[in-house]
KOLTOR-126882 format. One record per residue (C-alpha): residue number from 1; residue in one letter; x negated, y negated, z. Coordinates in nm, 2 decimals, decimal comma. Last residue first. Layout:
N
{num: NUM&residu: A&u: X&v: Y&w: Z}
...
//
This chain:
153
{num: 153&residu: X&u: 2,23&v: -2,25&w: 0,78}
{num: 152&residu: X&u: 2,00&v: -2,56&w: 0,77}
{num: 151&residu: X&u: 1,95&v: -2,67&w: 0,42}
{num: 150&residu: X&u: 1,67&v: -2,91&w: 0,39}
{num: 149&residu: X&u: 1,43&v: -2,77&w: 0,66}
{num: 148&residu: X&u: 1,46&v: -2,44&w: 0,64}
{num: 147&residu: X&u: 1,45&v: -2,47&w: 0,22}
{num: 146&residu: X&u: 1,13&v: -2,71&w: 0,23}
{num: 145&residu: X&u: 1,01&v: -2,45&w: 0,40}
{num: 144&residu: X&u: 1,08&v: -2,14&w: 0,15}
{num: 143&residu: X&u: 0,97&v: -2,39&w: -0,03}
{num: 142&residu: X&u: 0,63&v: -2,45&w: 0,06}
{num: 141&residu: X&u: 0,60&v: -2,04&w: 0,09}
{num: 140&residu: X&u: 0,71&v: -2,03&w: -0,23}
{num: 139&residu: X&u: 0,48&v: -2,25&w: -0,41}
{num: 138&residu: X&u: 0,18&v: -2,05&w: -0,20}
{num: 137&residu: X&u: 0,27&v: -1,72&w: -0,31}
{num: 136&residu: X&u: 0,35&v: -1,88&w: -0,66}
{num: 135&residu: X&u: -0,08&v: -2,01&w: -0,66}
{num: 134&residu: X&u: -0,16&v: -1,69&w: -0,53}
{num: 133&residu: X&u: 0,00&v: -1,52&w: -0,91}
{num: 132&residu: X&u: -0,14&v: -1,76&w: -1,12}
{num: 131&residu: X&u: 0,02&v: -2,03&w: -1,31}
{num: 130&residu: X&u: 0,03&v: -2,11&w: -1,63}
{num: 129&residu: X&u: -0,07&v: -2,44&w: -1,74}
{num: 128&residu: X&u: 0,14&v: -2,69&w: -1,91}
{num: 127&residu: X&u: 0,24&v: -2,93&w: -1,58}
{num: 126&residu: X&u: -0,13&v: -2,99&w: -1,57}
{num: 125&residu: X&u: -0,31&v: -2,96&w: -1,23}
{num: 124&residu: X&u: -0,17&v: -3,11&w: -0,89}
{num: 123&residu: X&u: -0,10&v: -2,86&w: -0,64}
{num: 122&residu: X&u: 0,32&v: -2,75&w: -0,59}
{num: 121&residu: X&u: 0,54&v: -2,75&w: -0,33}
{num: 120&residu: X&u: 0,43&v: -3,12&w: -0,20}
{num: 119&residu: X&u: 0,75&v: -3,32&w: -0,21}
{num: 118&residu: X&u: 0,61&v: -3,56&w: -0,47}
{num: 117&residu: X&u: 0,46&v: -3,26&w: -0,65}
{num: 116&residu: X&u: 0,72&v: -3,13&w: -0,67}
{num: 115&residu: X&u: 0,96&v: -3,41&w: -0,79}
{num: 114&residu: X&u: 0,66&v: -3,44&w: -1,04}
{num: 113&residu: X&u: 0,70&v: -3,08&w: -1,17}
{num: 112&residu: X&u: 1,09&v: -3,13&w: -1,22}
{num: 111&residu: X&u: 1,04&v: -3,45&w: -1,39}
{num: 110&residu: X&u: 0,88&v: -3,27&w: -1,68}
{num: 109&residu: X&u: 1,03&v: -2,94&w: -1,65}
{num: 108&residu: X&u: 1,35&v: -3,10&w: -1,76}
{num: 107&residu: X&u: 1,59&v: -3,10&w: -1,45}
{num: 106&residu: X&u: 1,85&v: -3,43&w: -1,54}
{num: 105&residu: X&u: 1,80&v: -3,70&w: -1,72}
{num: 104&residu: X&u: 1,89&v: -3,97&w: -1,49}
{num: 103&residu: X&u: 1,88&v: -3,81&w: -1,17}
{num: 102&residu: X&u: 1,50&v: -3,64&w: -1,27}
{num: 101&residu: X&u: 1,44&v: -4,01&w: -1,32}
{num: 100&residu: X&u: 1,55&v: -4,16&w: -1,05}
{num: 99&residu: X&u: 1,42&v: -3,94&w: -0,78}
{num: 98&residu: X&u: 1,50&v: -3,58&w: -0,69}
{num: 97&residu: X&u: 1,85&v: -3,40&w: -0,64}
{num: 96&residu: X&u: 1,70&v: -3,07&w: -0,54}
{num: 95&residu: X&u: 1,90&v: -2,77&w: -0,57}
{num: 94&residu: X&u: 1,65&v: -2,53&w: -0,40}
{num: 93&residu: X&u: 1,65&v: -2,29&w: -0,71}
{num: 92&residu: X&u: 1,73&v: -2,58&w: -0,93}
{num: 91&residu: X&u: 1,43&v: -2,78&w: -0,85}
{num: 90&residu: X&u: 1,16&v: -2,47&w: -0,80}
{num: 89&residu: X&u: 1,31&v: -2,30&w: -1,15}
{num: 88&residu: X&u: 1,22&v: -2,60&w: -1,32}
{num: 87&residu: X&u: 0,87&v: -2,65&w: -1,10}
{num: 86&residu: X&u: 0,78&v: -2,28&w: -1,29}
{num: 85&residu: X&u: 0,88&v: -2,42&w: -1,61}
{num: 84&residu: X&u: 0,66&v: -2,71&w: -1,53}
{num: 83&residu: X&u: 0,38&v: -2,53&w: -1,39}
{num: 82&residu: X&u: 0,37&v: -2,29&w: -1,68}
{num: 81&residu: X&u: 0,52&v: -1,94&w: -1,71}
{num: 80&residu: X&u: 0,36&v: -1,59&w: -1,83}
{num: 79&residu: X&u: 0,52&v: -1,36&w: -2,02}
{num: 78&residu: X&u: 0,62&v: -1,04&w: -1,87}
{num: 77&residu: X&u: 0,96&v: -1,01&w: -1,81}
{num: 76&residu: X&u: 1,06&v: -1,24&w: -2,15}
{num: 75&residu: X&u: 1,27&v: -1,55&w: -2,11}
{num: 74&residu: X&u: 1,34&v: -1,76&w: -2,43}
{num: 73&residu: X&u: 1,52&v: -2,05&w: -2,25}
{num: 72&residu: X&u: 1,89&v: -2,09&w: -2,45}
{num: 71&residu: X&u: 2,10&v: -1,96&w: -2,08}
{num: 70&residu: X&u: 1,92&v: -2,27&w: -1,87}
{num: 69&residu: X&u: 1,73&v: -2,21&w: -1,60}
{num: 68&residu: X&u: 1,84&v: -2,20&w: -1,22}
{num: 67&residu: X&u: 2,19&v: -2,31&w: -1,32}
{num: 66&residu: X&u: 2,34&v: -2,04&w: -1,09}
{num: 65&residu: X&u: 2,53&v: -1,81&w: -1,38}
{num: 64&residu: X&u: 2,12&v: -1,83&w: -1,55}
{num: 63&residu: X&u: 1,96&v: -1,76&w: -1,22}
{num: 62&residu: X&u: 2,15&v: -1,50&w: -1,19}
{num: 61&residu: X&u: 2,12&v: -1,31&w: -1,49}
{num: 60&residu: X&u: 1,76&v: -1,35&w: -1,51}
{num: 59&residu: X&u: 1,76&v: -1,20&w: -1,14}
{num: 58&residu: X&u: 1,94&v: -0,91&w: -1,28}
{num: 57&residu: X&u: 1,81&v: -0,83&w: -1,61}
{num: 56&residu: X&u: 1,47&v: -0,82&w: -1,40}
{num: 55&residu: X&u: 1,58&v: -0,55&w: -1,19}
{num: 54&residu: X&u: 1,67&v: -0,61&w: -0,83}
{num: 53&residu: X&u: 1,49&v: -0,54&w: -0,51}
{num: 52&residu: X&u: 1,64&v: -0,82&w: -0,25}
{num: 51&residu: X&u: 1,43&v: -1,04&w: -0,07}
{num: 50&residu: X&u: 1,65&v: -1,30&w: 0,08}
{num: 49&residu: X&u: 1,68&v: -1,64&w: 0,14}
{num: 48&residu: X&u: 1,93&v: -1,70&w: -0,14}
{num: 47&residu: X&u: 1,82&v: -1,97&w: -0,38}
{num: 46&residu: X&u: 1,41&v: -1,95&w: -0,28}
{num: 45&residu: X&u: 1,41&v: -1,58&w: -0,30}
{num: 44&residu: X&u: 1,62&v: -1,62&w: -0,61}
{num: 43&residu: X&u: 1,36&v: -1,86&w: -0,78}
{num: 42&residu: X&u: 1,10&v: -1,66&w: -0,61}
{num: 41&residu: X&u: 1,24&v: -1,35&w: -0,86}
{num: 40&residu: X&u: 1,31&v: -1,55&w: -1,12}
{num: 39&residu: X&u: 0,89&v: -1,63&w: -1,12}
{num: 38&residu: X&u: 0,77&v: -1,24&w: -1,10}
{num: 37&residu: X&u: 0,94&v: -1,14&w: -1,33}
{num: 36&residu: X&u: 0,90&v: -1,48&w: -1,53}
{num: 35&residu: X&u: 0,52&v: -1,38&w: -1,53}
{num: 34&residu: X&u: 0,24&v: -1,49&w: -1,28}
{num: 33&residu: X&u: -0,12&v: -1,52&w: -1,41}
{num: 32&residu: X&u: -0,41&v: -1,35&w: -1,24}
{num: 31&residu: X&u: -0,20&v: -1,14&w: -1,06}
{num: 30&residu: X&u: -0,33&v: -0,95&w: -0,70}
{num: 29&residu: X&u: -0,14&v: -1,22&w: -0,46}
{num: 28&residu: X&u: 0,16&v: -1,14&w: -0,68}
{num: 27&residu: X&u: 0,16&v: -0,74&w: -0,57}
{num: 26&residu: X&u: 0,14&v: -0,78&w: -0,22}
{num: 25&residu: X&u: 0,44&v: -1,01&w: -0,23}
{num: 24&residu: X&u: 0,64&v: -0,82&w: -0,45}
{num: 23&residu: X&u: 0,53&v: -0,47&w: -0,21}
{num: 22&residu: X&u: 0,62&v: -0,72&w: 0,06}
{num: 21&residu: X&u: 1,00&v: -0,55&w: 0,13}
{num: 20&residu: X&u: 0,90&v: -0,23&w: 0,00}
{num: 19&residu: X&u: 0,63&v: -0,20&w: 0,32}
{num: 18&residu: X&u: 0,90&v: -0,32&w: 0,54}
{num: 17&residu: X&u: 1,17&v: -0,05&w: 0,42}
{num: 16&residu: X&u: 0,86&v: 0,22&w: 0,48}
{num: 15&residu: X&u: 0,83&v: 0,11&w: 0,80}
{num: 14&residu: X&u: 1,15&v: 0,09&w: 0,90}
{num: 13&residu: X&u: 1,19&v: 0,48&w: 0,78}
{num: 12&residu: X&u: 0,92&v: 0,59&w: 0,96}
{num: 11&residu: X&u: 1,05&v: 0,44&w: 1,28}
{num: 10&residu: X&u: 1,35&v: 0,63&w: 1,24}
{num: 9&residu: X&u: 1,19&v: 0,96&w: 1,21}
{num: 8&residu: X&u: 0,96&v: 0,89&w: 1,47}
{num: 7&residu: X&u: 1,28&v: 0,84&w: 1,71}
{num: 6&residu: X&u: 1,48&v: 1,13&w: 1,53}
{num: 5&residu: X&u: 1,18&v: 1,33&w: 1,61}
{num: 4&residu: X&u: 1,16&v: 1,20&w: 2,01}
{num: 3&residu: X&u: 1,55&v: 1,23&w: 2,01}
{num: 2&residu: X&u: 1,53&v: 1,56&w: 1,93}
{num: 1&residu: X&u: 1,25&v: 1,67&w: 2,17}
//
C-alpha cells in the first residue's frame, strides 16, 4: 500500500514538473505578439538546450554576459520585438558565423534576419515587424534543429 501511494505520489509530481516545463510553450502559442520575455527566453533555450524557469532579469542578464544582445539595447519584459531583433538573438544564441556580410559587420539585425532566412529559421516578411507568439514557436523549433545538427554534444 505504501509503495502504491509513494508510486502515485511520484507520478504526480512528474507530471506536474512536465506541465511547468511547456507552461512557456503553451503560453506563446496563445500571444498575438511575442515580447522580449518571451524572446530571451528562446534565446537561452536555443544557447543552452534547456528549459529552465528563470526570471526575466535573469535571462536578460545572460544573454547580455553571452553576447546574445548587446548591454545598450532598451529591453523591456513586455514589449514586443521585430523579426530583426528577434533574428539578432537567433544569430548569437546559436553562434552563427553567417555569410560575408554579417562577417564583415558583424550581428546587426539586418544581416542577422537574412542569415535566417538563408538557413530557413525564420518566414519571409519584413525584418521590422513584430512577431507573434506561433511564429517564435516555430523559429525555435527550426533552431532548436539547426542546433542538433550544428553542434553535436
Amino acid at each position: 500500500m505504501k509503495r502504491t501511494a509513494l508510486a502515485i505520489g511520484f507520478v504526480a509530481v512528474l507530471a506536474l514538473a512536465a506541465q511547468a516545463d511547456t507552461q512557456y510553450y503553451r503560453d506563446l502559442e496563445m500571444k498575438d505578439v511575442a515580447c522580449w520575455a518571451d524572446v530571451l527566453r528562446a534565446g537561452y533555450i536555443l544557447h543552452t538546450g534547456q528549459n529552465d524557469a528563470k526570471t526575466f532579469e535573469e535571462y536578460r542578464a545572460y544573454a547580455i554576459e553571452h553576447g546574445i544582445v548587446p548591454e545598450g539595447w532598451d529591453i523591456a519584459a513586455d514589449a514586443p520585438v521585430s523579426k530583426g531583433k528577434l533574428a539578432y538573438v537567433i544569430v548569437g544564441a546559436l553562434d552563427i558565423k553567417g555569410g560575408v556580410w554579417l562577417t564583415l559587420l558583424g550581428n546587426t539585425t539586418r544581416y542577422a534576419y537574412r542569415e535566417c532566412l538563408h538557413k530557413g529559421l525564420m518566414g519571409k516578411a519584413s525584418q521590422h515587424r513584430y512577431i507573434g507568439g506561433k511564429e517564435l514557436l516555430s523559429v525555435l523549433r527550426r533552431g532548436m534543429e539547426y542546433r542538433r545538427a550544428n553542434n553535436p554534444e
